[in-house]
N, C-alpha and C positions, 0 to 999 in steps of 0.2 A: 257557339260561344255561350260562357257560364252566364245567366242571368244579374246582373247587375254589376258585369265587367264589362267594361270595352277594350279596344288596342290599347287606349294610352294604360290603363290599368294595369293589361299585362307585360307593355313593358317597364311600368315603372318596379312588378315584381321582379321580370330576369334582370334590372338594373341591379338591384338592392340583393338578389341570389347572387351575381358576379362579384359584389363588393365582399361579402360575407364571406365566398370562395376566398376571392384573393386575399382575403386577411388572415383564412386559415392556413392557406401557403405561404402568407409570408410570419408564421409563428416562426420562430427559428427553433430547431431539435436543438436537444440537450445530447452533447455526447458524452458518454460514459465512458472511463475508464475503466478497464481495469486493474485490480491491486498488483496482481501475480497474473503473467504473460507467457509467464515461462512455460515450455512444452516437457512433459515428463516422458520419457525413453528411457530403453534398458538397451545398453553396450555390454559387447564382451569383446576380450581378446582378437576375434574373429572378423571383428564387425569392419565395413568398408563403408564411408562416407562421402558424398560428395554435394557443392553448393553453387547454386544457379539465383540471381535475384533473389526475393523472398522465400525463394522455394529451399528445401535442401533434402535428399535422400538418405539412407543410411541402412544396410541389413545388422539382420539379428536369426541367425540360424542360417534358416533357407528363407527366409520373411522379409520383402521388400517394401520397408516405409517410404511414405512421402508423407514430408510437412511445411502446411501452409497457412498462414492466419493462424496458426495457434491451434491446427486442427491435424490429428494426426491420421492418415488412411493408408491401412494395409493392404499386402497382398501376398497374403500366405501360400509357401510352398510355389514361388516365383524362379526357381532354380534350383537345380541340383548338385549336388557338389560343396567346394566349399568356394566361395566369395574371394577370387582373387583381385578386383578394381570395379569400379563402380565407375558412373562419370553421367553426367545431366544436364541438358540444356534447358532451353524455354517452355519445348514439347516433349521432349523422348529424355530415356533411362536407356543407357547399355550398363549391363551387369556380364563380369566375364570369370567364369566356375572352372575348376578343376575337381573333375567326378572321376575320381583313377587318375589314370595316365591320359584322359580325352580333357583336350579343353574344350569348353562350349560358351558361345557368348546369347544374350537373350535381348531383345531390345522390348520397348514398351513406349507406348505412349501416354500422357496423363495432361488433365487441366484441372481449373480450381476445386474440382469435385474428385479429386484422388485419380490414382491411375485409371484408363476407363478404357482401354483393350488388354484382350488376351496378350500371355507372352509369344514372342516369333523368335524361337530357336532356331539359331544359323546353321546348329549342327557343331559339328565337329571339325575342327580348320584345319589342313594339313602343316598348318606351320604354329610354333607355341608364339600363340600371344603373351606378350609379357603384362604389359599393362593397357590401360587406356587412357587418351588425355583430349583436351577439346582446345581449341583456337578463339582469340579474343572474338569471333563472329558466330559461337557456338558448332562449329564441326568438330564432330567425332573422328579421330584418327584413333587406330591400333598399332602399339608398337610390338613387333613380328620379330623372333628369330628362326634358323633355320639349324640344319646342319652344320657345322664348322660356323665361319667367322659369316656367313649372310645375314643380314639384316632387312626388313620390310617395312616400312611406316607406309600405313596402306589409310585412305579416306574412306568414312563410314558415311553415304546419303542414301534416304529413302531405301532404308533396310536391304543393303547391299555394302560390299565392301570392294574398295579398287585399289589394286596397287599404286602408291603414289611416287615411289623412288624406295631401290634397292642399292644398296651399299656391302660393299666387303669391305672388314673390319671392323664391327660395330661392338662390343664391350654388353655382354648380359646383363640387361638392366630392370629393377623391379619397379621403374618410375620412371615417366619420363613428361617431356614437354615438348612444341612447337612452338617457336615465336617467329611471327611473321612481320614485319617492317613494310608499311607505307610507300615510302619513299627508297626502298630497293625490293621492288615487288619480286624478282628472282631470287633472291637470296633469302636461305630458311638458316633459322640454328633450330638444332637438336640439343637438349639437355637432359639428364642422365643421368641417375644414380645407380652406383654397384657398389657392395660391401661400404654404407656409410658414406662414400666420396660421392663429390659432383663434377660429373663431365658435361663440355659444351662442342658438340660438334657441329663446322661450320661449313660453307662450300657453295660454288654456283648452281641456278636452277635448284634441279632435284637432286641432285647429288652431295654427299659429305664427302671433303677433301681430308678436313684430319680431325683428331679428337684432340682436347687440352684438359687435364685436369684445371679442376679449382682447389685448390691446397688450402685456401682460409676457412674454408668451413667443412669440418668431422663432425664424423658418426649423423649428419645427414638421412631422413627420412622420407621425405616428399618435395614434390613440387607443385607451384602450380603459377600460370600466367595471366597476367589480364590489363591489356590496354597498355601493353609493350612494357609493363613491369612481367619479375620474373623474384616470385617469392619463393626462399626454399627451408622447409621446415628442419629444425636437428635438435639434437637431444639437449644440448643449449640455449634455444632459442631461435627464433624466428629471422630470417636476414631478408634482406631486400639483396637481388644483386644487380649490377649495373651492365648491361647488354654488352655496350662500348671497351671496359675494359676489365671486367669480372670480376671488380673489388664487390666484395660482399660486406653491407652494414647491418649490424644487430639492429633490430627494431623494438629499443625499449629493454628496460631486465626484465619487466613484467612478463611479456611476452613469450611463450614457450609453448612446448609440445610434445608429445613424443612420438606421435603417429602421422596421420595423412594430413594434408593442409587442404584447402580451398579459397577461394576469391567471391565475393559478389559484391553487386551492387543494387543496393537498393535504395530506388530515387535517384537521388543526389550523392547520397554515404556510400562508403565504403566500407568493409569489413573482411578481416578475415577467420576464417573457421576453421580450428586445429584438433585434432584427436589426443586426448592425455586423459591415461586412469579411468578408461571405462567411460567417458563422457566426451562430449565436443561443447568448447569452448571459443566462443564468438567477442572477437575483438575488433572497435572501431578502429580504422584506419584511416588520416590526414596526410598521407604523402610520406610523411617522416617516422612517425613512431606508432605506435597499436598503445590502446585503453583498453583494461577487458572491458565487456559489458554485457555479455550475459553466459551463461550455463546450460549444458543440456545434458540430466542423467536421470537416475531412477527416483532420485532422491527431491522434494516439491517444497521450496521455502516454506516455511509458518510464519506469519505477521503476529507479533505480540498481541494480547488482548486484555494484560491486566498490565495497565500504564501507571507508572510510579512518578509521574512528575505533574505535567497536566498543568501550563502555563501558556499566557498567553506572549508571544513575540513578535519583534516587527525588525524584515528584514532591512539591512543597511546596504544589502548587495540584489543586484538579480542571481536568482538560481533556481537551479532545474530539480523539479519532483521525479524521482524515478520511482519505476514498480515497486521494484524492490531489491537488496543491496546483493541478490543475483542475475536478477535481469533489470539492467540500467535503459530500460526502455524510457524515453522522456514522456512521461503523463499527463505533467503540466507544470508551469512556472512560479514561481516566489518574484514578484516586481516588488522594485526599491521600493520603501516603506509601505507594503504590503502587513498586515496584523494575520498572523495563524497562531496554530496550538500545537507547544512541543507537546507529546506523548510519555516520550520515555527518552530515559538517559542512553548516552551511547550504544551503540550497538556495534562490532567489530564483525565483521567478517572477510572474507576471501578478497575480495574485491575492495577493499577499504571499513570506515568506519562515516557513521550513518544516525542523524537522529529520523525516528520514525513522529510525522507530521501527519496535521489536518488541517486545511484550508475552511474558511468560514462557511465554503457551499456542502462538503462533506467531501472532496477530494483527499483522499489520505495520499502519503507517498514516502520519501525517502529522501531527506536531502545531504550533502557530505556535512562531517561535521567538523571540515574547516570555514563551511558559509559564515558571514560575519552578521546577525543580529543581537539584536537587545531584549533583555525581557519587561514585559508590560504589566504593576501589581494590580491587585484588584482594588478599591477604595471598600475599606471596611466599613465608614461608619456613615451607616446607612443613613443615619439623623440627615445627612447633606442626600441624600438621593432621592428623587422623585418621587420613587415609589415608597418607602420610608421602610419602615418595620417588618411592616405585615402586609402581605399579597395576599389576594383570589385571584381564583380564573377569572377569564371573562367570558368562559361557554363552557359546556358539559364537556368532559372526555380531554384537557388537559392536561400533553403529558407532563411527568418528569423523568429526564433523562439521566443516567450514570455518569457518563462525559456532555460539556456543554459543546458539540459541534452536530448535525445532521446526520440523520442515522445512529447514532449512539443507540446502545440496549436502554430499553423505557424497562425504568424502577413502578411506577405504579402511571395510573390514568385518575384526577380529581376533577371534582365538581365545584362548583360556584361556591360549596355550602364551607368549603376546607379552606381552613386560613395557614397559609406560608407563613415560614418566618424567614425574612431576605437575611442570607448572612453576608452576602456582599456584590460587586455588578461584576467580576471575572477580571476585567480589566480595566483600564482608567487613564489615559494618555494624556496628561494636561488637565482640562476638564472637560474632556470627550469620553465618553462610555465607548468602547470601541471593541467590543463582543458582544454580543446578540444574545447574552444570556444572563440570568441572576445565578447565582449560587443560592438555593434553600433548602428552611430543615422543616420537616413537619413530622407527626407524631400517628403511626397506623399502627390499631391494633398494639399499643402500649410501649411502642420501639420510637425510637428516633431514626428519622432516617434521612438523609442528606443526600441531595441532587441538583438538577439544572433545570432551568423553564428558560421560556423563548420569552423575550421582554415584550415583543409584540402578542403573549398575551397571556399577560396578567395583568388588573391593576391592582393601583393601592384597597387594602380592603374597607369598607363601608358598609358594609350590612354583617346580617350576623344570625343565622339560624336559631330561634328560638331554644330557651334550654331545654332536655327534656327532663330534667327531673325541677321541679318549682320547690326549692329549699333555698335556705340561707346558712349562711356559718361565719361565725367572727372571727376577727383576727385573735389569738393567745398568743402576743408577745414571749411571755414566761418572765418576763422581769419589769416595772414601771422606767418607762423613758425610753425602753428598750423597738426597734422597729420592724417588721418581717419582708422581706422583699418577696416581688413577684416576678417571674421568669416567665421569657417568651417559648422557652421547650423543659420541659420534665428534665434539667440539667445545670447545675449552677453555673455550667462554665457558656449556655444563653445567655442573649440579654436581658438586662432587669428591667421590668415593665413599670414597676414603682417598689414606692417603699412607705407602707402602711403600720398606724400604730392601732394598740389595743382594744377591741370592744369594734374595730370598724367592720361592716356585712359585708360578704361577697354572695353574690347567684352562683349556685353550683352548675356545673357543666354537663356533669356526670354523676350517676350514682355514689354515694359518699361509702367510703370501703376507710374504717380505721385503720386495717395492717396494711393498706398502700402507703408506698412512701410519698407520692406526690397524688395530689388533687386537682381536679382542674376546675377553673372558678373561669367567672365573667366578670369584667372590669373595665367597664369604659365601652363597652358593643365588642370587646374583643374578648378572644381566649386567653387567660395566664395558668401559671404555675404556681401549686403552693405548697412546702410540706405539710405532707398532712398531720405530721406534728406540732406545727403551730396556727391550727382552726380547732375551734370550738364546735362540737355541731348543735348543740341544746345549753339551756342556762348560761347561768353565769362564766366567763371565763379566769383561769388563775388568778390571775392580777387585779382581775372585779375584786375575786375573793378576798384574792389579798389587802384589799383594799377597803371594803365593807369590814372585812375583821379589825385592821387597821382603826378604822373610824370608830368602829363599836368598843374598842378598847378607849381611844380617849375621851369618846362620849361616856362613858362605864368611867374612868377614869375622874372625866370634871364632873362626875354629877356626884362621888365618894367625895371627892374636895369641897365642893359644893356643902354638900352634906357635916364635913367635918369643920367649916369654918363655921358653919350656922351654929353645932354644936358648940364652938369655941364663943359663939358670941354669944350666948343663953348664958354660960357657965358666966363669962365676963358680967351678965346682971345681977 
């Protein structure tokens, strides 16, 4: 034991290390968003897609993606051929190629760290796969035709395939489905497309008794199943169809596509994922209708950066911040009378129309720009505000920022010695300050320039950096009665700091330069403005003169009268 420790000593250290521990686990992390979620991919004509949970696949050539969190991992030259169906569960990729005349199917395994075995080619299958589709519990089936009218839906487990029931009469299909029912565990339907139509083939056990077209819904493209719905994509629009009697409902006008479809769930949500123009396009799904909500192509949102408006609001509704008005991922919230900063005027795009926002922590986002708020003015006249005119830091390295919100681009960094001029507090609810920032202007290197500081830290100014040059200069009116004002920036359209007459001194700021148009003086412990056409910098000034000459004329004047009435009274004796 340490010398002049005992027990109690060392436990009252591991006490006091536990305490310090537990306060550091119980900090709460800051989550961060981010702006733009959206994942960038290149589709072509070619390309086969499919969507599992958060996950979802897609080729490009012979290149087999997977994307997840936002992360995209290849696996190039994954098959040969061209990409007739894709299909993904939780763990496994079937990819199924036509290279010639041989079809070959490829399966793969993958977890959150991208695909992560080699591929295992089945070979070549003596019967032509048409497509592939998987059941609400993730199994791979292959739908098979054969010679003449035979047909196969054979099960895909643990990289093998089994006949599952063979049918005569089955309709060459480039899509298909399995739905399987709970509560008539022998009974399967088959669904079907050929040339644009949708067929529902139905029967006991493993067997199909007959086929039925669906006549309401043409030009038809895909399917797909989940949780004993049965969505079928077409060049109209998206339908829902109903197992029981095969009325098919549009889902929304929004809603469309013109390629493959898919199903997931993620969490709680719903969505579905359609193939249109080179891109897949992800729409939330509530049972009844589809909202898009985000985008997936070559092409990568840009977030505005030069903000034309730049006010503050307070909402009257709850509403949701999305990425951005391509990916409607939820960020974070706008609560009822909540205070943020619009940005910029409308924005219209694909998915609706959007002001782009900032939250007082520095969350930017997107909200629709049906949300119902108000906007909030700033109080200009500083004479009512705390801080009053003029600001300093209150430490070194104070920035000033472009926009008043966290994270904003920093206009410059000052010191204690730089005096602000407040042009106003941003916003002003009543008489609450109710944004965290001033609006000011100060003067670097001969420019005016205007920005934001954080109210917690600046105060009102009180000190005052000695001048460095020790001169004086008077005020030149240019006319008697006449007054010159001072300005708190090198600008008349600043505030007037006073209004000074004739012959009165100012401490210079700055070296005095007659071809400047303004001057900078000291006035009270603070900086002002003057033109430098109405300062004198040595003798007399005009209106002195004018005024000495003035005087000299009618002293010159009464001492001639003077003179000539004496004369007159001499002559009078």
């Amino acid at each position: 034991m340490l010398k002049g420790f005992n027990t109690k000593s060392y436990i009252v250290i591991l006490l006091v290390a536990f305490i310090v521990l537990a306060a550091i686990l119980a900090i709460p992390t800051t989550q961060v968003h981010a702006e733009n979620t959206s994942v960038v991919i290149s589709l072509n004509a070619a390309s086969k897609f499919d969507a599992y949970a958060d996950v979802f696949a897609y080729t490009y050539g012979t290149t087999l993606y997977v994307v997840k969190d936002n992360n995209i991992y290849p696996y190039t030259n994954a098959f040969v051929g061209d990409c007739l169906s894709i299909e993904i569960n939780n763990s496994n990729i079937l990819v199924l190629s036509k290279n010639g005349t041989a079809t070959q199917l490829y399966y793969f395994s993958y977890d959150i760290n991208g695909i992560k075995s080699e591929q295992s080619k089945l070979g070549t299958v003596d019967m032509n796969i048409a497509s592939l589709f998987s059941d609400d519990a993730g199994k791979f089936y292959l739908y098979c035709t054969q010679t003449g009218t035979t047909y196969f839906v054979m099960i895909f487990e643990e990289n093998k395939a089994t006949s599952l029931f063979v049918q005569d009469g089955i309709i060459t299909s480039h899509d298909a489905a399995l739905s399987s029912y709970q509560r008539y565990t022998d009974t399967k339907k088959l669904y079907a497309i050929k040339n644009g139509k949708v067929y529902v083939g139905s029967g006991y056990n493993l067997g199909i008794a007959s086929w039925d077209e669906i006549s309401s819904i043409q030009d038809a493209s895909s399917i797909a199943i989940a949780n004993n719905e049965i969505f079928v994509n077409a060049n109209n629009g998206i339908y829902k169809l109903d197992s029981s009697t095969n009325v098919a409902t549009r889902l929304g006008k929004d809603a469309e596509g013109t390629g493959e479809i898919a199903f997931a769930r993620i969490g709680t949500l719903d969505y579905l994922f359609v193939c249109e123009n080179n891109a897949i396009i992800q729409y939330s799904y509530n049972g009844t209708s589809c909202e898009y909500y985000n985008k997936f192509n070559d092409n990568e949102y840009v977030h505005p950066t030069a903000f034309n408006l730049v006010y503050v609001a307070k909402a009257s509704e709850i509403a949701n911040l999305y990425s951005s008005p391509r990916n409607m991922q939820v960020t974070s919230t706008l609560n009822l009378n909540e205070y943020f900063l619009v940005l910029t005027s409308i924005i219209s795009e694909e998915s609706g129309s959007y002001y782009y926002v900032v939250k007082q922590d520095g969350t930017k986002g997107y909200i629709k720009s049906s949300t119902s708020f108000s906007q909030i003015n700033p109080n200009s006249d500083v004479t009512t505000l705390k801080i009053g005119l003029y600001a300093q830091a209150l430490f070194p390295n104070v920035s000033i920022y472009k926009y008043p919100y966290s994270g904003a681009e920093v206009l410059a960094d000052i010191t204690i010695y730089d005096e602000l001029v407040v042009i106003n507090n941003v916003a002003q609810d009543g008489d609450d300050q109710v944004w965290n920032y001033y609006k000011v202007s100060y003067v670097k290197d001969g420019q005016i320039l205007t920005g934001y500081v954080k109210v917690t830290e600046v105060s009102p100014y009180t000190s005052l950096k000695a001048p460095s040059v020790l001169s004086t200069v008077k005020i030149s009116s240019g006319s008697i009665g006449a007054v010159v004002y001072l300005y708190a920036l090198p600008s008349e359209d600043s505030a007037q700091v006073a209004a000074l007459t004739d012959g009165e001194e100012l401490d210079l700021a700055e070296e005095y330069n007659k071809d400047s148009t303004w001057t900078k003086v000291v006035y009270k412990d603070m900086y002002a403005y003057v033109h430098t056409n109405q300062i004198a910098k040595k003798g007399l000034t005009a209106v002195q003169i004018t005024l000495i000459v003035v005087a000299s004329v009618v002293v010159t004047a009464s001492v001639v009268m003077l003179i000539v009435l004496r004369k007159k009274r001499k002559i009078g004796f």
